[in-house]
KEKE-3310 file (N, C-alpha, C; in steps of 0.2 Angstrom, whole numbers, plus 5000, padded with zeros to 4 digits):
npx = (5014:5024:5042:5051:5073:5081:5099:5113:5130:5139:5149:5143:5130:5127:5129:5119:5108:5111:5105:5092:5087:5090:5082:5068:5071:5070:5056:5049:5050:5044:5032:5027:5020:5027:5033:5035:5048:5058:5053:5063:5074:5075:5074:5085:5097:5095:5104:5119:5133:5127:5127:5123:5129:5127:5128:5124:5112:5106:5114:5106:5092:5097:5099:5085:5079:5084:5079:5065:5058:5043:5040:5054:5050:5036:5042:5052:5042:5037:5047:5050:5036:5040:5043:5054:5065:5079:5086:5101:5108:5114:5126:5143:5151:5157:5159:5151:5140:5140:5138:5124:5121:5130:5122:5110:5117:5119:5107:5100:5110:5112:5100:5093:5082:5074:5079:5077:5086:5081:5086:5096:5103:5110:5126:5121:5120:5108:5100:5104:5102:5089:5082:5089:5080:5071:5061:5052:5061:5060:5048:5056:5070:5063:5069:5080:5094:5093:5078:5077:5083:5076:5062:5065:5067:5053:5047:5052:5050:5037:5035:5037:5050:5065:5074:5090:5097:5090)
npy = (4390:4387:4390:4381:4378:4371:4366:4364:4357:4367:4381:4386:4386:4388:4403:4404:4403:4413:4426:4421:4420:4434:4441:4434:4442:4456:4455:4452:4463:4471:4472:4479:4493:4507:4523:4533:4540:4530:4520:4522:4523:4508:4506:4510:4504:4492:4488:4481:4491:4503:4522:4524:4516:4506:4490:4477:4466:4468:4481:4488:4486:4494:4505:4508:4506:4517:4527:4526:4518:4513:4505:4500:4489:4483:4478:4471:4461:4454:4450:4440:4432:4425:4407:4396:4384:4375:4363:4352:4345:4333:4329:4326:4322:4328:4343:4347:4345:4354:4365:4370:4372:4384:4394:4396:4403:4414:4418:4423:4434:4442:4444:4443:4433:4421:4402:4388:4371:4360:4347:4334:4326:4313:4310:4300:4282:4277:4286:4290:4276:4276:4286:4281:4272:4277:4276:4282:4289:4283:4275:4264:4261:4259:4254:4261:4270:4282:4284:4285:4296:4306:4304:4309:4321:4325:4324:4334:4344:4343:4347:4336:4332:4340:4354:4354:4365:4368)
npz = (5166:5173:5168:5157:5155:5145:5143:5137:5145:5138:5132:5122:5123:5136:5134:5128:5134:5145:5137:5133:5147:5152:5141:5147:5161:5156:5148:5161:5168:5163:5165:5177:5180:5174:5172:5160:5159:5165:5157:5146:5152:5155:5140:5135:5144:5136:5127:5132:5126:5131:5134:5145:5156:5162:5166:5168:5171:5185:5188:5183:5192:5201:5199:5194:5208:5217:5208:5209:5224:5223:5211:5210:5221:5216:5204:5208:5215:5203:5197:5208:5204:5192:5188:5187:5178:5178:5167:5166:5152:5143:5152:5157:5169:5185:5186:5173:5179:5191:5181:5179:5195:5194:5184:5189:5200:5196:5190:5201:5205:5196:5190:5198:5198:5205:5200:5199:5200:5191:5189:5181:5164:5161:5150:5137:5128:5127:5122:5109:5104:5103:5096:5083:5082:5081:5091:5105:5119:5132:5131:5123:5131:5146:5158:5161:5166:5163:5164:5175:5180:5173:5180:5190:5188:5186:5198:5206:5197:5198:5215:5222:5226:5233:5223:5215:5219:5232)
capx = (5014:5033:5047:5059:5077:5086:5104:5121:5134:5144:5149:5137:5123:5126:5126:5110:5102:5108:5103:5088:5085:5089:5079:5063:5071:5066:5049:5045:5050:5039:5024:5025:5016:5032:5032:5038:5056:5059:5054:5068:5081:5076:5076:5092:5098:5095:5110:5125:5135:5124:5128:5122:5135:5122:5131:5120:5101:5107:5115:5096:5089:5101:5096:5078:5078:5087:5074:5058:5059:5038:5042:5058:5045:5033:5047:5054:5039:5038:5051:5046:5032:5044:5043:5059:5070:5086:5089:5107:5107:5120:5131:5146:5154:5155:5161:5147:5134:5141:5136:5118:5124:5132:5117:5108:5118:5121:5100:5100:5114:5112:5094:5086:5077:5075:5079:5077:5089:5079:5090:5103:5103:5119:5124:5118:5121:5105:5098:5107:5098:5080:5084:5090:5076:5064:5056:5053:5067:5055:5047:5064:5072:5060:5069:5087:5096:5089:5073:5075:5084:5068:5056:5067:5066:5047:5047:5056:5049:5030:5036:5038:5056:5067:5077:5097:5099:5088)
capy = (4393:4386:4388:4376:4379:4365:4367:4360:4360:4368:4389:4391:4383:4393:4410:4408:4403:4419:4429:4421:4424:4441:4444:4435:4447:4463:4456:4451:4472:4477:4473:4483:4500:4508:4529:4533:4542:4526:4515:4525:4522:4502:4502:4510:4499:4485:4486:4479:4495:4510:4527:4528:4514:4498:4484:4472:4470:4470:4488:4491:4485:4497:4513:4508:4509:4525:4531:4524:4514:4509:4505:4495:4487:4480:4474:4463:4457:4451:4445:4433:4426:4419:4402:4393:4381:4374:4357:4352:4341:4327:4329:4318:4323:4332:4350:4350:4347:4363:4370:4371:4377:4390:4396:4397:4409:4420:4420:4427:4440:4446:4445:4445:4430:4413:4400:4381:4366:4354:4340:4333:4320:4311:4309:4292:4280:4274:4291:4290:4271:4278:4291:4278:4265:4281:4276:4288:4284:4280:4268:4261:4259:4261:4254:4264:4276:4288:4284:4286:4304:4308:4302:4314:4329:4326:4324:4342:4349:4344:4350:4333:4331:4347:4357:4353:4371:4371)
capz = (5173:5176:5163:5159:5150:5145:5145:5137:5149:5133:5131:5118:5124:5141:5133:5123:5140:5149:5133:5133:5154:5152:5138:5152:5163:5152:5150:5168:5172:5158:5166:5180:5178:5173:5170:5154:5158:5169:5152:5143:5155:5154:5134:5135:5146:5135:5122:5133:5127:5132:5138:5154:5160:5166:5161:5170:5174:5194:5189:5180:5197:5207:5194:5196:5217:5217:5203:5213:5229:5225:5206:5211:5224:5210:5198:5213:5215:5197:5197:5213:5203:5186:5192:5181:5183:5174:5166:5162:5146:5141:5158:5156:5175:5192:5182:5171:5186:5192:5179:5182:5199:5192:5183:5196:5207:5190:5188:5210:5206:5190:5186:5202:5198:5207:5196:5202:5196:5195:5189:5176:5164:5160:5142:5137:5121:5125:5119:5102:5102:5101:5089:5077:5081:5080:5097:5110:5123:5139:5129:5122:5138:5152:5164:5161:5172:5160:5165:5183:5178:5169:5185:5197:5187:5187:5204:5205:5195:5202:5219:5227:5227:5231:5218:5217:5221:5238)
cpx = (5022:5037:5052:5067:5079:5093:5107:5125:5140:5146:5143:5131:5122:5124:5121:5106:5104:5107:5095:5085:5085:5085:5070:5064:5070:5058:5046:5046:5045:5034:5021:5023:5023:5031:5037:5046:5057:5059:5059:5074:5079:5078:5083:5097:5100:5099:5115:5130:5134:5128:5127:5125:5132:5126:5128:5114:5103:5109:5108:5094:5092:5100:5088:5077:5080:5081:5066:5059:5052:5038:5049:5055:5043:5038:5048:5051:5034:5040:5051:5043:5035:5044:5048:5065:5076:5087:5094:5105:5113:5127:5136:5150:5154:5154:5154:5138:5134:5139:5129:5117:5125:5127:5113:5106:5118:5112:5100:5105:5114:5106:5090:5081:5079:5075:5081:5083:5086:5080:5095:5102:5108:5118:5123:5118:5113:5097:5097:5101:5093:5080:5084:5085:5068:5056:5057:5058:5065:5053:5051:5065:5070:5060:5079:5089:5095:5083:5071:5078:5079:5064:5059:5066:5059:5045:5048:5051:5038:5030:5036:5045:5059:5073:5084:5100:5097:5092)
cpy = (4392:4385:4386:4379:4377:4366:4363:4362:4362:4377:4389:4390:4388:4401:4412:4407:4410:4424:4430:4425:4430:4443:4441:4442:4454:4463:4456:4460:4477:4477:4475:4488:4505:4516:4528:4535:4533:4520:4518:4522:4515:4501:4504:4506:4492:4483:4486:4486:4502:4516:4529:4523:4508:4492:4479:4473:4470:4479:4489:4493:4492:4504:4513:4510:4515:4529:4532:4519:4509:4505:4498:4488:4480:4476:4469:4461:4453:4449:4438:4429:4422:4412:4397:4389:4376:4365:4357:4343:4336:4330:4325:4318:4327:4340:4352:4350:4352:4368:4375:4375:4386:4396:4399:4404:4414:4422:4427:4435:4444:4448:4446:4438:4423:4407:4391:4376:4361:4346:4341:4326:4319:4309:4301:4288:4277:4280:4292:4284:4271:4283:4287:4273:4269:4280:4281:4284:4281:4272:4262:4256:4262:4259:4256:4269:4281:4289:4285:4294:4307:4307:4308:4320:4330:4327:4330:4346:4349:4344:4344:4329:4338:4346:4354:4358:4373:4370)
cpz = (5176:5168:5163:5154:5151:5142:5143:5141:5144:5133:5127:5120:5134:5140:5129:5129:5144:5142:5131:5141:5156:5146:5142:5156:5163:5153:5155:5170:5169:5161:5172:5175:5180:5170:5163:5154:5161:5161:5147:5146:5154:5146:5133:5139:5144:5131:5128:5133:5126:5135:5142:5158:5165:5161:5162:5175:5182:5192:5188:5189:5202:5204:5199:5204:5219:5215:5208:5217:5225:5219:5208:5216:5220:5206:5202:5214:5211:5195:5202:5211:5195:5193:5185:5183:5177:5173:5163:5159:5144:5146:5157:5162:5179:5189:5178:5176:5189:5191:5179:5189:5199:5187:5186:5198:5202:5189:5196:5207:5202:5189:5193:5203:5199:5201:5201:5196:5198:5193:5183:5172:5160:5152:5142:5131:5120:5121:5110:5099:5099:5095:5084:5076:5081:5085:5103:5117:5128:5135:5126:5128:5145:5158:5165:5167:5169:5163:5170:5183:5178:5177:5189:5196:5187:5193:5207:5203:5197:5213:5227:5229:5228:5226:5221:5222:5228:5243)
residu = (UNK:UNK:UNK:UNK:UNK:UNK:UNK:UNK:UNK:UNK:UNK:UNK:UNK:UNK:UNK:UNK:UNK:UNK:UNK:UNK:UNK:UNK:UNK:UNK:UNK:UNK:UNK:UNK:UNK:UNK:UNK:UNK:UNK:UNK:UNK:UNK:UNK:UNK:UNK:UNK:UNK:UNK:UNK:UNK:UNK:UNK:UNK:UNK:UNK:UNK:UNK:UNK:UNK:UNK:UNK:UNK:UNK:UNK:UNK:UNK:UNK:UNK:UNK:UNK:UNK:UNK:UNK:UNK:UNK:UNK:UNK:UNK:UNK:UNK:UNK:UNK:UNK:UNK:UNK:UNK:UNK:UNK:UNK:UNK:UNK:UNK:UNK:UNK:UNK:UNK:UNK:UNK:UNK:UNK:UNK:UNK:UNK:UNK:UNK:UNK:UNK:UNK:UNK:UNK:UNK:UNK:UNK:UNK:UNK:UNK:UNK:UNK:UNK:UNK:UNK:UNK:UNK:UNK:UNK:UNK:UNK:UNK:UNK:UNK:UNK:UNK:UNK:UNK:UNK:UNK:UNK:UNK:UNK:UNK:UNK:UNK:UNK:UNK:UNK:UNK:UNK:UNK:UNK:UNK:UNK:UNK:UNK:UNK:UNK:UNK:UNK:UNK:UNK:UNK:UNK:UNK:UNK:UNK:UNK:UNK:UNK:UNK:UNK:UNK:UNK:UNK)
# end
């Protein structure tokens, strides 16, 4: 019911998350009831450098309202019920907490679609520790600043703490 997408605050690890969010993006508009020219104009839309000059799913969205106001309708209201939200993964300062941020507003403007941040957790050697002692890290060190990282995004992400982004 909610998707989560965990996040390096590194380039690569940013452009496979908006590659993946545009490729949710495609599927959340397929499942309107989409006439057939209209599903031509989206699969061509979907290679980056098409001939009809959409460079980004906000152009799609702005084709599509043009094409059909009640069609443009339904998609935004499919895309209202994605319910997703953004974890950034081995943070090591203020810029890469940004980065999250800056996800975010890129889901809003580009995609159309709300995207929660619903935390961060900082890089941590006590992460590496559990790895090598092959214990789950909670139960490692359960009472780290990891492990209150961990408690906040579950709070978030069970809707009793607000998102970063709110």
């Amino acid at each position: 019911d909610h998707g989560m997408l965990v996040v390096l605050p590194e380039p690569t690890s940013v452009e496979n998350a908006y590659r993946f969010l545009r490729l949710v993006f495609f599927n959340t508009i397929m499942k309107a009831s989409i006439p057939e020219g209209v599903q031509e104009v989206i699969r061509v839309s979907r290679d980056p450098k098409n001939p009809i000059g959409i460079k980004t799913p906000a152009d799609l969205l702005n084709v599509l309202e043009r094409m059909d106001k009640n069609l443009f309708s339904e998609i935004q209201k499919q895309l209202s019920h994605q319910k997703l939200s953004i974890i950034l993964n081995q943070v090591r300062g203020s810029l890469d907490i940004d980065v999250g941020h800056a996800i975010c507003s890129v889901c809003k403007r580009y995609f159309g679609l709300q995207v929660d941040y619903a935390g961060y957790l900082d890089y941590d050697n006590a992460v590496w520790k559990a790895v090598r002692s092959k214990k789950p890290l909670l139960e490692e060190f359960p009472r780290s600043a990891m492990a209150d990282k961990f408690q906040k995004i579950f709070d978030t992400l069970l809707g009793e703490q607000k998102p970063l982004n709110a």
